[in-house]
C-alpha positions, 0 to 999 in steps of 0.5 A: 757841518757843525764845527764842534765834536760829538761824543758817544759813550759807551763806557757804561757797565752791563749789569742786566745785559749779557753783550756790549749794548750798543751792539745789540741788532735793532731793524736797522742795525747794530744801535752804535753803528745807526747812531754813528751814521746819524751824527755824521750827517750833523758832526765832523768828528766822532770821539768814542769815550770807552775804556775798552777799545779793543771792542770799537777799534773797527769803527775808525773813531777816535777813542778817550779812556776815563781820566778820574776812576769814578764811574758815570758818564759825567766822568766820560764828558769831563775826559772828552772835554780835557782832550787839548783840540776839543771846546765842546761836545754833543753828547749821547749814549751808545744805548739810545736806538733812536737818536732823532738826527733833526733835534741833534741839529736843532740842539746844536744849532741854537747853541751858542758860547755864553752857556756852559751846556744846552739840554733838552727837556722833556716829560717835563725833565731835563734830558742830560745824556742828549745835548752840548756841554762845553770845556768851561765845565771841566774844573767843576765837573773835576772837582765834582767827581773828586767827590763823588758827585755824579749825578749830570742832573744834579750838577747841571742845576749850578750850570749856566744851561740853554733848556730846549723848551719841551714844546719845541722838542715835541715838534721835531720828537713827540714821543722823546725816541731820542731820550729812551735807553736801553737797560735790559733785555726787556728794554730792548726788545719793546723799544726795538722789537730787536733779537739779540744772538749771543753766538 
């Protein structure tokens, strides 16, 4: 088991989807719940980041609200990683279906405490929303936000970063599952083949 957390977010705004995203009914299962049962067989512990627990209490996580009123996920990690007992987090989204539980591992294993964060790379991008960022981060990730900087890719390019080369991640992942996300309705029915009931 890895000794450092991981960490869902699940803050995101619904804008062009009518329900909590990670709720949606996929072949296996609400996506947050498939995804919990996949970080749990790499991570001791689970953090939720949401600024509505009322929806996720049944899940038995622990939660963190935003610290800093400026949306993102960026404002997500930073809050995770100004809890007191956390030194670093494995970071995915809670709108990611198909998270592959063998490159979490990878990634996580081939960290180590000399970077700032470990990123996948793929399509020849790197892939901020699935891989490790560490505590040395929090002043600049504050300061960043103070300004409204929120862009994870554009703040990573100042970062000391591990890239996981894209040919290693095509051999655990070769069509980047673990990188695609759900934004709309269509999203979600080509990626999963899913139905959602509003009832």
């Amino acid at each position: 088991m890895q000794r450092m957390d991981a960490l869902i977010l699940a803050g995101g705004e619904n804008k062009r989807i009518p329900l909590l995203k990670g709720f949606l009914e996929t072949r296996d299962g609400k996506i947050l719940e498939v995804s919990i049962r996949r970080l749990r067989k790499v991570f001791k512990r689970i953090i939720l980041s949401t600024n509505s627990p009322e929806h996720y209490y049944y899940l038995g996580l622990p939660m963190v609200g935003d610290t800093i009123q400026v949306r993102g996920p960026m404002t997500g990690i930073f809050s995770a990683l100004s809890l007191p007992d956390v030194s670093e987090v494995f970071v995915t989204a809670c709108d990611m279906p198909d998270i592959n539980g063998i490159l979490i591992r990878y990634i996580a294993d081939r960290w180590t405490c000399e970077y700032d964060a470990a990123v996948p790379v793929f399509n020849n991008e790197p892939q901020p929303l699935f891989g490790v960022y560490a505590r040395s981060l929090v002043r600049e990730m504050e300061e960043a936000l103070h300004h409204e900087k929120r862009s994870l890719w554009r703040f990573l390019r100042d970062c000391n970063v591990l890239y996981i080369q894209e040919a290693d991640v095509r051999k655990i992942d070769p069509d980047g599952r673990s990188f695609v996300n759900i934004n709309t309705m269509l999203d979600f029915e080509k990626e999963t083949g899913g139905k959602t009931c509003l009832v």
